[in-house]
C-alpha positions in Angstrom: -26.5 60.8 -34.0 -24.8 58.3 -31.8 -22.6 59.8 -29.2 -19.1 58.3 -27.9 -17.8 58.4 -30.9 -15.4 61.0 -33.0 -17.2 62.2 -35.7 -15.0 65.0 -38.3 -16.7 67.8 -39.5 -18.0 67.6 -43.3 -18.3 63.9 -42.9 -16.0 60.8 -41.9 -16.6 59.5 -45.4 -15.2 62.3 -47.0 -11.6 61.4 -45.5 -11.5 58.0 -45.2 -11.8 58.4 -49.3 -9.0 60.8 -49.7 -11.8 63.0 -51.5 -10.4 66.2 -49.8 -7.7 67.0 -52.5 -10.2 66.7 -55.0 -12.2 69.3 -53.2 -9.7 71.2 -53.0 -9.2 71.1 -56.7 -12.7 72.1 -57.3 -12.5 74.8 -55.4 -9.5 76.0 -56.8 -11.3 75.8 -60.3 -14.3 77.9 -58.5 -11.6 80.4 -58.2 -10.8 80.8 -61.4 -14.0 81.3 -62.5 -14.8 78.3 -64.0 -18.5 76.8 -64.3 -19.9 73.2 -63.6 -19.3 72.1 -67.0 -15.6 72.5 -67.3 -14.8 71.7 -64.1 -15.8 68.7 -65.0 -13.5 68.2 -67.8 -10.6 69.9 -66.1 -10.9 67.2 -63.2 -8.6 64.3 -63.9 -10.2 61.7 -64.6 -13.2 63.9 -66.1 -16.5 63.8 -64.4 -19.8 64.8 -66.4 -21.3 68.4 -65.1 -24.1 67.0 -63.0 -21.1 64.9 -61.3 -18.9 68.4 -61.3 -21.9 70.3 -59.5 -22.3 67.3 -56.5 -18.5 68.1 -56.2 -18.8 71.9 -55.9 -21.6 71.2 -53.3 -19.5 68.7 -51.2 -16.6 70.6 -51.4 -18.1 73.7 -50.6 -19.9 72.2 -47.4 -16.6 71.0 -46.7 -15.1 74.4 -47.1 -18.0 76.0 -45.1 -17.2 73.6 -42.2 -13.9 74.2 -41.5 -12.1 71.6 -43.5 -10.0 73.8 -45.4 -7.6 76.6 -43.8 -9.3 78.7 -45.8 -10.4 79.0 -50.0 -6.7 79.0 -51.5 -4.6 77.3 -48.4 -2.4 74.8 -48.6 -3.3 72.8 -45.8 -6.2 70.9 -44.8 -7.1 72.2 -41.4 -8.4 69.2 -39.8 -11.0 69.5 -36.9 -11.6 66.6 -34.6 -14.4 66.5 -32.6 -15.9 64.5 -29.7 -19.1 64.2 -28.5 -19.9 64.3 -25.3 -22.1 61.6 -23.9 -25.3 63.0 -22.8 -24.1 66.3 -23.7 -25.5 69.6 -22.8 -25.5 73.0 -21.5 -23.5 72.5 -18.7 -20.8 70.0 -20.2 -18.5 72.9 -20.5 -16.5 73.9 -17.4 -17.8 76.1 -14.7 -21.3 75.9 -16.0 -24.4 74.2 -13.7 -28.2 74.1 -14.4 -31.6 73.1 -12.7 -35.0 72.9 -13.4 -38.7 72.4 -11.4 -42.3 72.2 -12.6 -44.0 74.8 -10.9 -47.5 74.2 -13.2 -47.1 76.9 -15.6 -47.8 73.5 -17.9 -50.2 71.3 -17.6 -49.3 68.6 -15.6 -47.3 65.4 -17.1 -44.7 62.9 -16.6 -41.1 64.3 -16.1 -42.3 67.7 -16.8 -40.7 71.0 -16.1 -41.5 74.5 -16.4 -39.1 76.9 -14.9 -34.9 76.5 -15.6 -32.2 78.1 -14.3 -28.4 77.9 -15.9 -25.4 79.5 -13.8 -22.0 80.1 -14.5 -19.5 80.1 -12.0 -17.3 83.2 -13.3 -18.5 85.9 -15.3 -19.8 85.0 -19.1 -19.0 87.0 -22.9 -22.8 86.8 -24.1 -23.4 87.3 -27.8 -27.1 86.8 -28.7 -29.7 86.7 -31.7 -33.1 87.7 -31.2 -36.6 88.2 -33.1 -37.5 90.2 -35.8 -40.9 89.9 -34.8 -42.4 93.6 -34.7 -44.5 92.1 -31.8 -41.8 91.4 -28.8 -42.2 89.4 -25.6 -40.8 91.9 -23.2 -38.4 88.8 -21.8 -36.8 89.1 -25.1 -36.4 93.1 -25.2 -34.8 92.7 -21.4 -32.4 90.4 -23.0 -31.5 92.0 -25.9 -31.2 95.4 -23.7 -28.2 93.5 -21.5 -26.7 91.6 -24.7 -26.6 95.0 -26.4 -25.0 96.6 -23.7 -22.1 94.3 -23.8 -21.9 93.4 -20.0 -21.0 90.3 -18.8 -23.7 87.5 -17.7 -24.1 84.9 -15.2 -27.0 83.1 -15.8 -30.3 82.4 -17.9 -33.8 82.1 -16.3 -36.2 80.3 -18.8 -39.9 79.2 -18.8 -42.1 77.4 -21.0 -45.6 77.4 -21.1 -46.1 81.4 -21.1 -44.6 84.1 -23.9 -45.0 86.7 -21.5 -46.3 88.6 -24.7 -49.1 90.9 -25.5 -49.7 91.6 -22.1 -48.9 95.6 -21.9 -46.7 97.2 -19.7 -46.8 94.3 -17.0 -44.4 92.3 -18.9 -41.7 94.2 -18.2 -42.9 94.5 -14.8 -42.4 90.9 -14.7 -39.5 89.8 -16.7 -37.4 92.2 -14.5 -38.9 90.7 -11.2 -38.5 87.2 -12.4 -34.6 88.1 -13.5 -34.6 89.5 -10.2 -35.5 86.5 -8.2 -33.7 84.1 -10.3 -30.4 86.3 -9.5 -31.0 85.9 -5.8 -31.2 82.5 -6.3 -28.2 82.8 -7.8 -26.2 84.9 -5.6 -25.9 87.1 -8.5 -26.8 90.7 -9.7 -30.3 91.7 -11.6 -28.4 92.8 -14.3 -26.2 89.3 -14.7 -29.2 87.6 -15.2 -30.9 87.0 -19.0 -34.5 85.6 -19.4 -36.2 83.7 -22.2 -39.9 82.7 -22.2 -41.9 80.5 -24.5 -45.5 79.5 -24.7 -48.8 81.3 -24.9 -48.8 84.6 -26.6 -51.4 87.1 -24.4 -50.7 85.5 -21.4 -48.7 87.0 -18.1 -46.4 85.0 -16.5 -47.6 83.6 -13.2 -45.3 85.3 -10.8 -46.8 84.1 -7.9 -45.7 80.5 -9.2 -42.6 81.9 -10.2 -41.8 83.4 -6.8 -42.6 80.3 -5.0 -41.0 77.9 -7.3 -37.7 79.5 -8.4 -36.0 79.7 -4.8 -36.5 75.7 -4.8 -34.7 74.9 -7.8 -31.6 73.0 -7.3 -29.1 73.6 -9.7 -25.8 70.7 -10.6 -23.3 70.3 -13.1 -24.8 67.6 -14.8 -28.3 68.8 -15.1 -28.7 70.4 -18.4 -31.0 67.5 -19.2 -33.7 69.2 -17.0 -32.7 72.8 -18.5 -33.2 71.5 -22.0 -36.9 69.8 -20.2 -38.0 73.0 -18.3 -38.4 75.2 -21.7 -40.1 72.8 -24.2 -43.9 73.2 -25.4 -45.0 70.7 -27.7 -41.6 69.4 -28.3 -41.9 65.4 -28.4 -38.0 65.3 -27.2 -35.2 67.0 -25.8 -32.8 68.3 -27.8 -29.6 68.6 -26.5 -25.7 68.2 -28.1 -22.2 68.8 -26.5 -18.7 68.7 -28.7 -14.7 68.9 -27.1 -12.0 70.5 -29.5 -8.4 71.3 -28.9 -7.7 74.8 -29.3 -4.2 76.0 -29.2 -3.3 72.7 -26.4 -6.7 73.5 -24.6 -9.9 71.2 -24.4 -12.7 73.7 -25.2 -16.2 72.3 -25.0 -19.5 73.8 -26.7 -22.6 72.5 -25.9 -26.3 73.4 -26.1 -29.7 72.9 -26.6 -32.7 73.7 -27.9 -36.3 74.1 -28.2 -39.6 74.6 -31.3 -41.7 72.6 -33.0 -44.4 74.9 -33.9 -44.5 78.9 -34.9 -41.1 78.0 -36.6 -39.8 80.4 -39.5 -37.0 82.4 -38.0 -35.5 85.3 -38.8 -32.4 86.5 -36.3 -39.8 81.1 -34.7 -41.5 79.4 -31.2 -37.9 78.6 -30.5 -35.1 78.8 -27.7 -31.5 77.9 -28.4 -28.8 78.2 -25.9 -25.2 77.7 -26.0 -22.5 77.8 -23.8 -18.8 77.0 -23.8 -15.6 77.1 -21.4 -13.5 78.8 -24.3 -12.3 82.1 -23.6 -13.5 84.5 -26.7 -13.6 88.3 -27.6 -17.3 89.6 -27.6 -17.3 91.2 -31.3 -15.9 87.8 -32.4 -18.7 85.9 -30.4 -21.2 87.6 -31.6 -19.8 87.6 -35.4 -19.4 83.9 -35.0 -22.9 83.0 -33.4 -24.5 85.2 -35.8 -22.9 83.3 -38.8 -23.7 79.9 -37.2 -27.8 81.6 -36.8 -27.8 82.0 -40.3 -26.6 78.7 -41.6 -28.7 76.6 -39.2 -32.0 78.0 -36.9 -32.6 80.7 -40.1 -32.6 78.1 -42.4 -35.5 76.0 -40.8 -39.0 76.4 -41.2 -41.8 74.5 -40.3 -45.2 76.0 -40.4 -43.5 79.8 -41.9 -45.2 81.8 -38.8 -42.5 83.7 -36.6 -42.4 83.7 -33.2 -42.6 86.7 -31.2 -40.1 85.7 -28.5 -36.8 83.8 -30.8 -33.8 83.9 -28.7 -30.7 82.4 -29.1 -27.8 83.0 -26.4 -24.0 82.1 -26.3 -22.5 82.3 -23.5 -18.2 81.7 -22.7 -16.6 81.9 -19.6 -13.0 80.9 -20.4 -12.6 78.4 -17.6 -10.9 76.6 -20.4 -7.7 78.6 -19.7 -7.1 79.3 -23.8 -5.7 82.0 -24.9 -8.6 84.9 -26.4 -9.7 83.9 -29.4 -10.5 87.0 -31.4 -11.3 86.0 -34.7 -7.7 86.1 -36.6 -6.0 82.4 -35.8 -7.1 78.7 -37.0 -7.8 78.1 -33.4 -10.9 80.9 -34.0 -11.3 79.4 -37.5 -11.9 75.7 -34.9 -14.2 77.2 -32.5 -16.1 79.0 -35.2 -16.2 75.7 -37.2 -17.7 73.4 -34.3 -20.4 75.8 -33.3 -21.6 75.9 -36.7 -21.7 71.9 -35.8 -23.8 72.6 -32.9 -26.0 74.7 -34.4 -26.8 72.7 -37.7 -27.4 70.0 -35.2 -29.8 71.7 -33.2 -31.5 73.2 -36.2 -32.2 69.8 -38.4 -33.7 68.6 -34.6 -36.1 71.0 -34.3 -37.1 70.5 -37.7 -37.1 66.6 -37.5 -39.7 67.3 -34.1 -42.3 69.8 -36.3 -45.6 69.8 -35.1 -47.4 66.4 -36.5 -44.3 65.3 -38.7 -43.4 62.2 -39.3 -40.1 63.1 -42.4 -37.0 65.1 -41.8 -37.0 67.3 -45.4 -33.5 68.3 -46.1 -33.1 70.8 -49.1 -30.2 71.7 -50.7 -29.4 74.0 -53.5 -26.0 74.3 -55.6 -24.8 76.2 -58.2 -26.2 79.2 -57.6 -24.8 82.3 -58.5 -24.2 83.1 -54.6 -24.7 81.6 -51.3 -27.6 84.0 -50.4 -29.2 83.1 -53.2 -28.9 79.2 -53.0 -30.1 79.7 -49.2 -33.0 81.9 -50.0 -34.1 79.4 -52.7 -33.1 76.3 -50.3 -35.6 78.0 -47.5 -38.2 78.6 -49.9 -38.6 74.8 -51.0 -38.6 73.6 -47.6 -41.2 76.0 -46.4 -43.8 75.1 -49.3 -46.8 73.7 -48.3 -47.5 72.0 -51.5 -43.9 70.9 -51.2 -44.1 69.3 -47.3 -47.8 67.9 -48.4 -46.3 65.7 -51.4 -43.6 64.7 -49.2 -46.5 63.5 -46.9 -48.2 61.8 -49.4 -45.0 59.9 -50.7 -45.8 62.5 -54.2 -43.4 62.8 -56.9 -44.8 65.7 -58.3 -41.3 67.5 -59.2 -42.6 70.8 -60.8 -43.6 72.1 -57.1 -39.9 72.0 -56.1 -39.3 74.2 -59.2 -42.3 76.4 -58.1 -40.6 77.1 -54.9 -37.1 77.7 -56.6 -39.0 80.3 -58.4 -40.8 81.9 -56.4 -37.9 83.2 -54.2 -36.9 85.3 -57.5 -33.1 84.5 -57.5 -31.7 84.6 -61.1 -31.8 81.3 -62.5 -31.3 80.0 -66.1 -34.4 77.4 -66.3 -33.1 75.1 -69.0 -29.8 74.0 -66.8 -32.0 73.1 -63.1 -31.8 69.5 -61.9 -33.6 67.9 -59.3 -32.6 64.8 -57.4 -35.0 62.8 -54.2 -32.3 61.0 -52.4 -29.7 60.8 -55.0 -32.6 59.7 -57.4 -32.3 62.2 -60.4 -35.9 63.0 -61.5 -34.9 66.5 -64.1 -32.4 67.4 -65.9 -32.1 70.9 -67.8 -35.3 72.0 -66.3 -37.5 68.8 -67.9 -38.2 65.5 -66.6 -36.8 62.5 -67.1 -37.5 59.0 -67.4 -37.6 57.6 -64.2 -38.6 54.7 -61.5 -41.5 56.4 -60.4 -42.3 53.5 -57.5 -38.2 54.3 -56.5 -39.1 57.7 -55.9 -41.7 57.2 -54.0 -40.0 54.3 -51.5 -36.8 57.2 -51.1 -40.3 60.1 -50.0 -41.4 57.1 -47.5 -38.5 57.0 -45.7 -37.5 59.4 -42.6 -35.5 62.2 -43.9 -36.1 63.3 -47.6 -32.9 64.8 -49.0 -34.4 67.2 -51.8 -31.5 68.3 -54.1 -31.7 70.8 -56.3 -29.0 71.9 -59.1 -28.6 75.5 -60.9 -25.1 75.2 -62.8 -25.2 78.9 -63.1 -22.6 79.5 -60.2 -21.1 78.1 -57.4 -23.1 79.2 -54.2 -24.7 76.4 -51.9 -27.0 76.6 -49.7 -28.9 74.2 -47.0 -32.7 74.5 -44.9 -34.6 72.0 -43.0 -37.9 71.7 -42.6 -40.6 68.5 -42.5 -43.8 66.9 -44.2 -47.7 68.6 -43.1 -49.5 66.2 -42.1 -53.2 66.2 -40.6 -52.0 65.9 -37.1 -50.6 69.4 -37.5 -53.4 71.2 -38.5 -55.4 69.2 -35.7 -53.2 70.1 -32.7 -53.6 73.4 -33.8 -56.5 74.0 -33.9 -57.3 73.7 -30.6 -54.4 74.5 -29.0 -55.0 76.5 -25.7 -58.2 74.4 -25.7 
């Protein structure tokens, strides 16, 4: 996305065609209880249903984003946002970040290994973590200081080693490593989180780590070498920062993020971290990174194999100078709205970068009878292999994206599911329809594939992200610590 720009949550489009009191409408129809079908003849003028449901999916993305005050408000809460040029980790206040390759990796161009990301004050941490039974000892440290609801200074994170499967030595090490990084610092042991990604059964290298940490130089515009230092077989950085006003204060969020392979998380490999300048109670933090998490980095998948060392961190430090958000104010409502920005962001980059893709796959699901379900059912299409490999070969063979529907078991009624490829509708009530078969395939050869899929048995929507399999995937890994 281009930065310098203001872009408004749930799209500029939407606004500039006044289409927001017609989403409210909708949803006030929702509310009632009404269904696809006669919402569409209670709209004025009428719309037919399959119109009605593309209108409960925008507005309900609209909803979910912060558009709205809330489901039955009057006013429409609108949330400006900028975005900060070359934004990143430490584009909110107080926060600084370095980086160094100490050869944990192999060797390349602009490489880096090892980060480090400070903090100039004390930090609220809310964190999400893997639900891998198998746990890089890095992430149980973490967890252990997140859970225990002190405050943080900084983040120590390496790439190239999981620091996982290696026995009791991993602890040894993630605490020595935490350890060195907070004398770098000039902080306390316990201030200090760790993340590590990279080879699973590997130990990290302390004697690298020892020699190389002390050295790294840390500024408040480097967050472009933190976003560097902890990505494997990324192919690009990916890195975002937003501004909001909150209650006459300029709060900034910004992050970045790392995974292009083992990706099917559940809080996949993957690294996500977050910080802002906004002051905000912990419970509220960790209630609002946790919704974000499961609208965006749970809803990706790229190869369905889950990492064993998934940890995403959000750190505030209030040099903002807002007053505590705590969950119960539109400012809150703001804050929680733009990190769910960041997030989605983050999340479609990781899946746009999958291991060997070359197509963005964008699912969405409508009219289910919840939002768990139409996520559930949204994750399940985009994590199909037969469904990524006819994207790959430019397919249109429609009845796998009902397969996957299916196979998530949501209740469904069969004989009302649609099925659009980039606005192109290809079913309609459950049964194909005549269509420009070379116009369908043009729209899967293009670089993001926006898979649509309707219900009309409710109103629940849901999104996930995920990308074609392609030959270079199953390639790379099959040799890949060869």
């Amino acid at each position: 996305m281009p930065f310098d720009r203001t872009v408004q949550l749930a799209g500029a489009r939407a606004r500039q065609l006044q289409a927001l009191p017609r989403y409210r409408e909708v949803l006030r129809l929702l509310d009632q209880g009404m269904k696809p079908g006669g919402i569409g003849a209670a709209l004025v003028p009428p719309v037919t249903r399959q119109r009605a449901s593309a209108l409960i999916q925008q507005a309900k993305r609209a909803q979910a984003l912060g558009l709205f005050e809330d489901e039955i408000g009057d006013e429409n809460m609108s949330l400006d946002m900028t975005t900060v040029n070359s934004g990143g980790v430490t584009s909110a206040e107080g926060f600084s970040a370095g980086a160094i390759f100490a050869g944990i990796k192999t060797a390349g161009a602009d490489k880096r290994d090892i980060g480090l990301l400070l903090s100039d004050r004390p930090c609220t941490v809310a964190g999400t973590f893997s639900q891998n039974s198998v746990l890089s000892p890095s992430v149980t440290l973490s967890k252990a200081v997140v859970d225990g609801g002190g405050e943080v200074r900084g983040v120590i994170a390496n790439s190239g080693v999981a620091n996982c499967a290696v026995g009791e030595q991993g602890l040894i090490d993630a605490r020595e490593a935490s350890a060195i990084a907070a004398e770098k610092l000039g902080v306390g042991s316990d201030e200090v989180l760790i993340a590590s990604t990279g080879v699973i059964g590997v130990e990290l290298p302390m004697a690298l780590m020892r020699e190389h940490i002390p050295q790294i130089e840390l500024t408040d515009n480097d967050g472009d070498s933190f976003a560097a230092a902890i990505m494997t077989t990324d192919t690009h950085r990916k890195a975002i920062a937003v501004r909001i006003e909150v209650g006459g204060s300029t709060v900034t969020i910004g992050g970045c993020a790392k995974g292009s392979g083992m990706i099917h998380p559940n809080m996949a490999t993957m690294l996500a971290f977050l910080t802002t300048d906004a002051a905000v109670e912990k419970s509220f933090l960790q209630k609002t990174l946790s919704h974000a998490v499961t609208l965006s980095f749970n809803q990706i998948d790229i190869d369905g194999d889950q990492s064993t060392n998934d940890t995403v961190l959000l750190m505030a430090n209030g040099a903002a100078g807002n007053s505590l958000l705590t969950g119960d104010s539109d400012d809150s409502a703001t804050f929680a709205a733009a990190v769910d920005y960041v997030t989605r962001w983050l999340a479609r980059e990781m899946a746009r970068d999958g291991e060997g893709a070359q197509t963005l796959v964008e699912v969405t699901v409508n009219g289910a009878h919840s939002d768990e379900d139409a996520r559930k059912a949204a994750r399940s299409v985009a994590a199909s292999l037969l469904v990524r490999t006819a994207v790959y070969g430019k397919d249109p063979n429609w009845g796998r994206i009902l397969m996957a529907v299916g196979k998530s078991q949501i209740p469904l009624t069969e004989s009302l599911i649609e099925v659009f490829v980039n606005d192109i509708q290809i079913v309609f009530e459950g049964k194909a329809i005549s269509y420009s078969i070379p116009s369908v395939v043009a729209a899967l050869g293009e670089d993001e594939v926006r898979l649509r899929v309707g219900l009309n048995v409710g109103d629940g929507f849901g999104e996930a992200w995920g990308c074609d399999l392609t030959e270079e995937y199953v390639v790379f890994n099959s040799a890949y610590t060869t």
